[in-house]
PDB file of N, CA, C, O and CB in Angstrom:
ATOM      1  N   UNK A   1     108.102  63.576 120.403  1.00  0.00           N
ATOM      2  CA  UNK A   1     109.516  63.874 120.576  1.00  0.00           C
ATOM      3  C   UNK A   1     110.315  63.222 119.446  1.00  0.00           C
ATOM      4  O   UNK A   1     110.153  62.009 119.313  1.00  0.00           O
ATOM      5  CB  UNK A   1     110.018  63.385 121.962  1.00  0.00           C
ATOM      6  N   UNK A   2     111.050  63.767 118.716  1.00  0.00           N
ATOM      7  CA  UNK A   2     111.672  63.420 117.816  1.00  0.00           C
ATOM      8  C   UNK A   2     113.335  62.826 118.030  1.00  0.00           C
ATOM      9  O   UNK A   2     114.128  63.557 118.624  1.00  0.00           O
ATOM     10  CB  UNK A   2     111.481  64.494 117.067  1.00  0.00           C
ATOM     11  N   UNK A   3     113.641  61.915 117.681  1.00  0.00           N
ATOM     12  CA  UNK A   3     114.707  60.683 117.956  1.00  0.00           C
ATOM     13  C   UNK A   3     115.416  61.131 117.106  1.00  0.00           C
ATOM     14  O   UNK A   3     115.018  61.566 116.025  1.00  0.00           O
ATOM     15  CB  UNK A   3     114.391  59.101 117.784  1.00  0.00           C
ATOM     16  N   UNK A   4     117.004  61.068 117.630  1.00  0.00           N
ATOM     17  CA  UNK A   4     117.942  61.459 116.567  1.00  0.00           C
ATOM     18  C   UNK A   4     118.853  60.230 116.284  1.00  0.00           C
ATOM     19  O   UNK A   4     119.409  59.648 117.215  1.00  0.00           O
ATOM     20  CB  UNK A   4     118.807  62.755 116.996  1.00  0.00           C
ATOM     21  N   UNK A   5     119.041  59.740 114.653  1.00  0.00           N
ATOM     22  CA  UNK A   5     119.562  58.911 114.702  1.00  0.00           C
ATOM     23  C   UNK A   5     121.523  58.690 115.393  1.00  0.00           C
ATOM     24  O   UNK A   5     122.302  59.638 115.302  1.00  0.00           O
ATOM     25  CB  UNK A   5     119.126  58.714 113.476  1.00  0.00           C
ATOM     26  N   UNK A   6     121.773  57.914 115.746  1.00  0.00           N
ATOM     27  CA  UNK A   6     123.322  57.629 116.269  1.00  0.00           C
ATOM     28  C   UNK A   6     124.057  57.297 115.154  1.00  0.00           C
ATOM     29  O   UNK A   6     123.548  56.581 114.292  1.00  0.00           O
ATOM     30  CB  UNK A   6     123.518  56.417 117.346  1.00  0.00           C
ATOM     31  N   UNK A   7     125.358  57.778 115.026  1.00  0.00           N
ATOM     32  CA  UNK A   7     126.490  57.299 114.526  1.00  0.00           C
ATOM     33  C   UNK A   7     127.696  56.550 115.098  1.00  0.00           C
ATOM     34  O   UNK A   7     128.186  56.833 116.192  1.00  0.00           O
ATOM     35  CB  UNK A   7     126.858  58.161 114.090  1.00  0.00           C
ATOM     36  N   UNK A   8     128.205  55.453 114.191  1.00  0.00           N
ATOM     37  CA  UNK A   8     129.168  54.937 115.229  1.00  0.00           C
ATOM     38  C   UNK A   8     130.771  55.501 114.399  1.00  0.00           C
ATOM     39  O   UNK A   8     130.953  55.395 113.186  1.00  0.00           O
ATOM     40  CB  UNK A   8     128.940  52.904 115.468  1.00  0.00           C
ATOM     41  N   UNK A   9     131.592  55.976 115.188  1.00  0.00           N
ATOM     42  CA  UNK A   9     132.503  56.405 114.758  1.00  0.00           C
ATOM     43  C   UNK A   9     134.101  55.164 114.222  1.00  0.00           C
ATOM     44  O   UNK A   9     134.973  54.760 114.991  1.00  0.00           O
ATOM     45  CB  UNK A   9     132.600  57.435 115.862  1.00  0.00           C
ATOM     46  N   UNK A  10     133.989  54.892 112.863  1.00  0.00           N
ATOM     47  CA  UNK A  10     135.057  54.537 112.598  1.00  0.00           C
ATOM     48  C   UNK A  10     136.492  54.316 113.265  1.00  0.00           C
ATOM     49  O   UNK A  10     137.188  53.332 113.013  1.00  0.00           O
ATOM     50  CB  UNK A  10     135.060  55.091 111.928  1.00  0.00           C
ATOM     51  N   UNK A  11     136.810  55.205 114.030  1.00  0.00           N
ATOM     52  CA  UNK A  11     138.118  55.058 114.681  1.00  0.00           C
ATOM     53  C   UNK A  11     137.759  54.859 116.158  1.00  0.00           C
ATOM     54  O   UNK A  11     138.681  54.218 116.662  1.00  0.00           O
ATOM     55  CB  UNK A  11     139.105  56.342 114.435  1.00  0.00           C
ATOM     56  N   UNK A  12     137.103  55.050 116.790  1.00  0.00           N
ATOM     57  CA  UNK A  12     137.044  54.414 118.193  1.00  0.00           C
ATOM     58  C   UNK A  12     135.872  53.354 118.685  1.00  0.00           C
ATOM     59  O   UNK A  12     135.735  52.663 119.694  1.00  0.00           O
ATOM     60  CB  UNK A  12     136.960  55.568 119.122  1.00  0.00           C
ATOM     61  N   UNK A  13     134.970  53.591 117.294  1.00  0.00           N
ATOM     62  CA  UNK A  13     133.684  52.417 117.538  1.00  0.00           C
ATOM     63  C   UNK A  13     132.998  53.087 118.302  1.00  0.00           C
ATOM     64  O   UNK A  13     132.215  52.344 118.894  1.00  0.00           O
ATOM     65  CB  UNK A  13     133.942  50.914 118.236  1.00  0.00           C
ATOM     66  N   UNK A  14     132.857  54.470 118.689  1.00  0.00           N
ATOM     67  CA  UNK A  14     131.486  55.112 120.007  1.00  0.00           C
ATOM     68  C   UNK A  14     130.596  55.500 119.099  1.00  0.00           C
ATOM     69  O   UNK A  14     130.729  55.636 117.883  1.00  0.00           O
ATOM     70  CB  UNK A  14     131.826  56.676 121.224  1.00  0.00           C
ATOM     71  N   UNK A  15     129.422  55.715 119.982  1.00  0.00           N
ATOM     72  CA  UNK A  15     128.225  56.684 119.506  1.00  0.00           C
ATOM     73  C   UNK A  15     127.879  57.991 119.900  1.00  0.00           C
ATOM     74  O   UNK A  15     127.684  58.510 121.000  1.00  0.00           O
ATOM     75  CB  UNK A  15     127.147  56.156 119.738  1.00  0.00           C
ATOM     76  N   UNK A  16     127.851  58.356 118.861  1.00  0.00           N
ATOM     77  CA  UNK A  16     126.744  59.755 118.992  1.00  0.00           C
ATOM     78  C   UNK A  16     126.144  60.058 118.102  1.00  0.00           C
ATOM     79  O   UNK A  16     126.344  59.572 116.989  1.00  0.00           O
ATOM     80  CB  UNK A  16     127.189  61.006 119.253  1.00  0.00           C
ATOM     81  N   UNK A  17     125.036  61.149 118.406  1.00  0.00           N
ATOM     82  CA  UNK A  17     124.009  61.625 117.604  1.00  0.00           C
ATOM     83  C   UNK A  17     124.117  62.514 116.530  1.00  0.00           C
ATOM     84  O   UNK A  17     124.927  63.436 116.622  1.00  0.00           O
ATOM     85  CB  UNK A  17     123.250  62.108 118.291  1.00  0.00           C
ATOM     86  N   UNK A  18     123.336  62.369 115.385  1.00  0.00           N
ATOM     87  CA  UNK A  18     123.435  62.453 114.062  1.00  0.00           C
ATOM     88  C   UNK A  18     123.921  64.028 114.376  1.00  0.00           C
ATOM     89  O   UNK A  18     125.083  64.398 114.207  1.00  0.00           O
ATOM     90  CB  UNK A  18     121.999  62.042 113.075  1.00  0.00           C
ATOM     91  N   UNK A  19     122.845  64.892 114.859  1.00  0.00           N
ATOM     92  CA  UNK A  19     123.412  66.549 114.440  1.00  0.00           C
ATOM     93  C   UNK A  19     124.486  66.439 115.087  1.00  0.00           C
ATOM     94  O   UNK A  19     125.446  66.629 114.340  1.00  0.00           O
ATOM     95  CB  UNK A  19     122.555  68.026 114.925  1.00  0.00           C
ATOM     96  N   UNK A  20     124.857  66.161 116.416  1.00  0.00           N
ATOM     97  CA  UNK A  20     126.259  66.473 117.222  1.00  0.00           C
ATOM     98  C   UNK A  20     127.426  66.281 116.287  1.00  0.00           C
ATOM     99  O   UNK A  20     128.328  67.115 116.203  1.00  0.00           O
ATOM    100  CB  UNK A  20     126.505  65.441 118.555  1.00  0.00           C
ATOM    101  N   UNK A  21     127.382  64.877 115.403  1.00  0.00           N
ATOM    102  CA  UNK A  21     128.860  64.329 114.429  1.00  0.00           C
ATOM    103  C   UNK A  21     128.687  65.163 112.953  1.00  0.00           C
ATOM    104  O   UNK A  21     129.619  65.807 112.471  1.00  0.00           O
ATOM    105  CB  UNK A  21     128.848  62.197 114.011  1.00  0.00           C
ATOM    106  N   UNK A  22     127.689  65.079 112.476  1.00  0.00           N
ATOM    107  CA  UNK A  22     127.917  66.029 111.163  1.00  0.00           C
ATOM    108  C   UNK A  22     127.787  68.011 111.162  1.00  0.00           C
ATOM    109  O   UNK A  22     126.980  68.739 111.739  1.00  0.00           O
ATOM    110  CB  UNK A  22     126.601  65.398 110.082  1.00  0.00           C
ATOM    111  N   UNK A  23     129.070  68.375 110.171  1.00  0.00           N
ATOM    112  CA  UNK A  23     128.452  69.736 110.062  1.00  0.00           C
ATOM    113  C   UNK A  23     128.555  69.364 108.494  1.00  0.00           C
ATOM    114  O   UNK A  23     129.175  68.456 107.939  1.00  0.00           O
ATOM    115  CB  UNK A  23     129.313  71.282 110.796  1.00  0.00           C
ATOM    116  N   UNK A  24     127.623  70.517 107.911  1.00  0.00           N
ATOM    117  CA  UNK A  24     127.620  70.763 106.518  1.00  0.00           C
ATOM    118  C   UNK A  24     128.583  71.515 105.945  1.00  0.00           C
ATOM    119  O   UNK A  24     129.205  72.080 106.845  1.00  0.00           O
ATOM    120  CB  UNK A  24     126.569  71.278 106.176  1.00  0.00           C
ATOM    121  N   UNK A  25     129.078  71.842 104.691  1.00  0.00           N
ATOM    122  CA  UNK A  25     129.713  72.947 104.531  1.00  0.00           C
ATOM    123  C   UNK A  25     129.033  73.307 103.150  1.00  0.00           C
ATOM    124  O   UNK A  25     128.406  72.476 102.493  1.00  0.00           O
ATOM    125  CB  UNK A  25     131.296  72.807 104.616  1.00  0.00           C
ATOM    126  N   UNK A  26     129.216  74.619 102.775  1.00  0.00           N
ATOM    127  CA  UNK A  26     128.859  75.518 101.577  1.00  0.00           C
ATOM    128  C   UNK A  26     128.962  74.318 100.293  1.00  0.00           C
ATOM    129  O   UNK A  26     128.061  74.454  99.466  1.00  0.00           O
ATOM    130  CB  UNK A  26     130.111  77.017 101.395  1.00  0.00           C
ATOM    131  N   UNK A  27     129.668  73.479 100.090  1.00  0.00           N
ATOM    132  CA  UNK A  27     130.144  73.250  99.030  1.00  0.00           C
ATOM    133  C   UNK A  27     129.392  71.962  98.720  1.00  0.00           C
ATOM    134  O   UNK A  27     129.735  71.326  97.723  1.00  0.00           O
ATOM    135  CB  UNK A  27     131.575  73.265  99.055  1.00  0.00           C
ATOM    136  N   UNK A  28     128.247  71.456  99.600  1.00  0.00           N
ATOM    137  CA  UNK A  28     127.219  70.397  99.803  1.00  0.00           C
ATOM    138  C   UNK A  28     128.006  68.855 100.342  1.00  0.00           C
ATOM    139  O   UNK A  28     127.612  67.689 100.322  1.00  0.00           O
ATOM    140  CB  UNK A  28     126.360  70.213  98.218  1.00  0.00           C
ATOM    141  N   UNK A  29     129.304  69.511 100.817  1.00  0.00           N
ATOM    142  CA  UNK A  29     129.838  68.195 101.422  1.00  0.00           C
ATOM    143  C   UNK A  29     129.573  68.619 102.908  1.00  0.00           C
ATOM    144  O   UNK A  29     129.262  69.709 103.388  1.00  0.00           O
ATOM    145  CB  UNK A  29     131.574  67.775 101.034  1.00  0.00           C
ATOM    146  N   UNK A  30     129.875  66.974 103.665  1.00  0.00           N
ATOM    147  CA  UNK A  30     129.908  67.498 105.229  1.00  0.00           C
ATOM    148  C   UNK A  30     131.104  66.988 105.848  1.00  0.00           C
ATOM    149  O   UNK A  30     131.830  66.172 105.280  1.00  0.00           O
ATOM    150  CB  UNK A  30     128.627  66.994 106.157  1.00  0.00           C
ATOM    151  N   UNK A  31     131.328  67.446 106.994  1.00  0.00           N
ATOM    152  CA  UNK A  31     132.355  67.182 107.796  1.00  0.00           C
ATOM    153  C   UNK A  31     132.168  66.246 109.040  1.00  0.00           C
ATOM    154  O   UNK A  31     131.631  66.763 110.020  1.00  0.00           O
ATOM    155  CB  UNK A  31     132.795  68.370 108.167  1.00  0.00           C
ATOM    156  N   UNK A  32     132.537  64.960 109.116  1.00  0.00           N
ATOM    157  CA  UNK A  32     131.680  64.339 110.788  1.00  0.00           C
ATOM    158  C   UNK A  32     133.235  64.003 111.411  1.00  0.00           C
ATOM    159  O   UNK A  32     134.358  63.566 111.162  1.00  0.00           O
ATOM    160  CB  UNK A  32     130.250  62.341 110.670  1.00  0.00           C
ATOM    161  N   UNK A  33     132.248  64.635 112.520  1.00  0.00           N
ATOM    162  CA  UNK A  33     133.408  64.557 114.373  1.00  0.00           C
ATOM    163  C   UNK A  33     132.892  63.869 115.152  1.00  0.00           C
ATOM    164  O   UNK A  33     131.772  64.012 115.644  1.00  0.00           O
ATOM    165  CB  UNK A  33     133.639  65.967 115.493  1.00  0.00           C
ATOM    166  N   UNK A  34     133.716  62.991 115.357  1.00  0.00           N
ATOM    167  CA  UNK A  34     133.794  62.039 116.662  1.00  0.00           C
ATOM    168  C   UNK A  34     133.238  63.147 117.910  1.00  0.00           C
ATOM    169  O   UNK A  34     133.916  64.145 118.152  1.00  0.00           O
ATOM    170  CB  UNK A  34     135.673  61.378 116.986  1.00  0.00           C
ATOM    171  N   UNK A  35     132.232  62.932 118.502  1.00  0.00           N
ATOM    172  CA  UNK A  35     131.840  63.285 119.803  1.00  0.00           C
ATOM    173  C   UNK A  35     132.597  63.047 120.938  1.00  0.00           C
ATOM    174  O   UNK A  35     132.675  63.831 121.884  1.00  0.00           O
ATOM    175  CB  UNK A  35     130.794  62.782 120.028  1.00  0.00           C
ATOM    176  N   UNK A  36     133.335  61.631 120.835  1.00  0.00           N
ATOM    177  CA  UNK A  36     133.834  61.078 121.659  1.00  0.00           C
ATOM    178  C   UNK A  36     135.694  61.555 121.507  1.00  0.00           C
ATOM    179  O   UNK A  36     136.299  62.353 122.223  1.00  0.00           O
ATOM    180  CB  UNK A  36     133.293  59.568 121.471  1.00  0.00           C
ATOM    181  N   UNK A  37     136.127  60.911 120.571  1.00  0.00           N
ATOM    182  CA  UNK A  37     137.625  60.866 119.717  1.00  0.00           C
ATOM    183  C   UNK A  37     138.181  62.022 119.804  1.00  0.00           C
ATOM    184  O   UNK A  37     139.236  62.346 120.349  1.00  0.00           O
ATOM    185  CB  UNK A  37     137.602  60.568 118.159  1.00  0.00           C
ATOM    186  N   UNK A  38     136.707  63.199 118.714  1.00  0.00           N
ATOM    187  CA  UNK A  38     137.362  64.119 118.033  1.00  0.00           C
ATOM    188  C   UNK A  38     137.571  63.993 116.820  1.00  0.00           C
ATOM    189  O   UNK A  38     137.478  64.827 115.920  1.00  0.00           O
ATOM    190  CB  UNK A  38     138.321  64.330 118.462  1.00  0.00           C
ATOM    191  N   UNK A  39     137.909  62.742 116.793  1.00  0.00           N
ATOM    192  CA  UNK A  39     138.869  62.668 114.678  1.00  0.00           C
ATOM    193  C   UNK A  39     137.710  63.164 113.905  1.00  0.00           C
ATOM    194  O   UNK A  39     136.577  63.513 114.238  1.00  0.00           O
ATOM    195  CB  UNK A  39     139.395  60.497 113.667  1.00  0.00           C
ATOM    196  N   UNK A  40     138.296  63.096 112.834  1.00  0.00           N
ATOM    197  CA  UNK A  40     137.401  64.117 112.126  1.00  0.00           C
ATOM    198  C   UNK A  40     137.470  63.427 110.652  1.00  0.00           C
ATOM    199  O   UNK A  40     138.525  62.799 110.570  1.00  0.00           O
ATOM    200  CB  UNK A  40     138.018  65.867 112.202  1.00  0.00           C
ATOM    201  N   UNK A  41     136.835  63.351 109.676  1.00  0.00           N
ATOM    202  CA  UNK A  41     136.522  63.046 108.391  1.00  0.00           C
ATOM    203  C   UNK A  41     135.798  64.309 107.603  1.00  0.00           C
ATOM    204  O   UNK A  41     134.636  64.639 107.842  1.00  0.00           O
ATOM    205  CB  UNK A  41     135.650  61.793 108.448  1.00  0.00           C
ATOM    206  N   UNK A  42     136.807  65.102 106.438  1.00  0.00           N
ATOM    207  CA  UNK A  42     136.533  66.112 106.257  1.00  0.00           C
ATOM    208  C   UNK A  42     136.353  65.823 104.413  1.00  0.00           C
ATOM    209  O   UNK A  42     137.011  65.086 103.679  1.00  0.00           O
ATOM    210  CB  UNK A  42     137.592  67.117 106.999  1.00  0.00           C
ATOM    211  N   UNK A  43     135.224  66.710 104.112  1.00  0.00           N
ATOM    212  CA  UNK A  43     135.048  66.552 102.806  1.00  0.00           C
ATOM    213  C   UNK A  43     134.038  65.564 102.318  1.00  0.00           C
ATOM    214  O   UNK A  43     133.926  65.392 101.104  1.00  0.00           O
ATOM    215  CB  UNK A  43     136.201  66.277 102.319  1.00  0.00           C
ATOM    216  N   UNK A  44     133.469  65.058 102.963  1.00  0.00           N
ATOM    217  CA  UNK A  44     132.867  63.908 102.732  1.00  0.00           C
ATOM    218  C   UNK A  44     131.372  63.837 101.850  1.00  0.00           C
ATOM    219  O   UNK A  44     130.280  64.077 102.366  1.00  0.00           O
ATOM    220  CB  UNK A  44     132.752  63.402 104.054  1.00  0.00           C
ATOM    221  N   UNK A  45     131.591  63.436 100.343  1.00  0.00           N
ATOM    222  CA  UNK A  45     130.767  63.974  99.532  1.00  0.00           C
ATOM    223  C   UNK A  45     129.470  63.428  99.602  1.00  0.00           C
ATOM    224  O   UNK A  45     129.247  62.360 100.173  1.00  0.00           O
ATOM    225  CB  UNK A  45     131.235  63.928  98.364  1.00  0.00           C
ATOM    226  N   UNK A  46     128.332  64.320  98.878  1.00  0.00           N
ATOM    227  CA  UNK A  46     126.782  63.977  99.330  1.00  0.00           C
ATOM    228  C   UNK A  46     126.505  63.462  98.075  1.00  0.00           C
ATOM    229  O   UNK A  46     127.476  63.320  97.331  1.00  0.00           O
ATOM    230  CB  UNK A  46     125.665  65.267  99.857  1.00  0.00           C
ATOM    231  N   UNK A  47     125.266  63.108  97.607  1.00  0.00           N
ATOM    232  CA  UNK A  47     124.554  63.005  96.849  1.00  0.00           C
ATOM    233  C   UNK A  47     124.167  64.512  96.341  1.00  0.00           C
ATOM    234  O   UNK A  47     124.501  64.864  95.210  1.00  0.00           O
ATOM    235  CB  UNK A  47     123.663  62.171  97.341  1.00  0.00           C
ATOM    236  N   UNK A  48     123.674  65.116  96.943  1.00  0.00           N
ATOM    237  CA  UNK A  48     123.247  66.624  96.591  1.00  0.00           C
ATOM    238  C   UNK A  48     124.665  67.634  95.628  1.00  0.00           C
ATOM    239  O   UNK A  48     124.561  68.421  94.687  1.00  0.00           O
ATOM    240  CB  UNK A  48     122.875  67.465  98.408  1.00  0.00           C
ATOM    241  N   UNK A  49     126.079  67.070  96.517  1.00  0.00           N
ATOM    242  CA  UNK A  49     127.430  67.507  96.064  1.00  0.00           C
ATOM    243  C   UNK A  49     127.984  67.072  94.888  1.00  0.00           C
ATOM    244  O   UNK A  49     128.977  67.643  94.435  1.00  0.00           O
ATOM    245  CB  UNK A  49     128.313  67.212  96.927  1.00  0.00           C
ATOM    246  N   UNK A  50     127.316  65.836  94.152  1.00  0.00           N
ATOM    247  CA  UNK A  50     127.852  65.542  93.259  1.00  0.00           C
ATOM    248  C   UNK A  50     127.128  66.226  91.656  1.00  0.00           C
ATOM    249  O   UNK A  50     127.655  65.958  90.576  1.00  0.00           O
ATOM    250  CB  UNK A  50     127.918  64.128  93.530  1.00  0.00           C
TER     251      UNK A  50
END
């Protein structure tokens, strides 16, 4: 069974799991959402994006 790592969210301090908080977008940046919050951090550049 494969374990997904947790994120802790900047603005409220909760956790959730890696696929649930990040989406990708076309442009090789991603977008991560609070599971919990909602807030959102958009644009957020990769290694692959630069």
């Amino acid at each position: 069974m494969k374990k997904d790592p947790f994120i802790i969210c900047p603005f409220c301090q909760g956790k959730g799991p890696l696929s649930e908080s990040l989406t990708a977008q076309s442009n090789q940046n991603v977008i991560f959402t609070c599971t919990q919050c909602q807030e959102s951090i958009r644009n957020i550049e990769t290694s692959k994006g630069k």
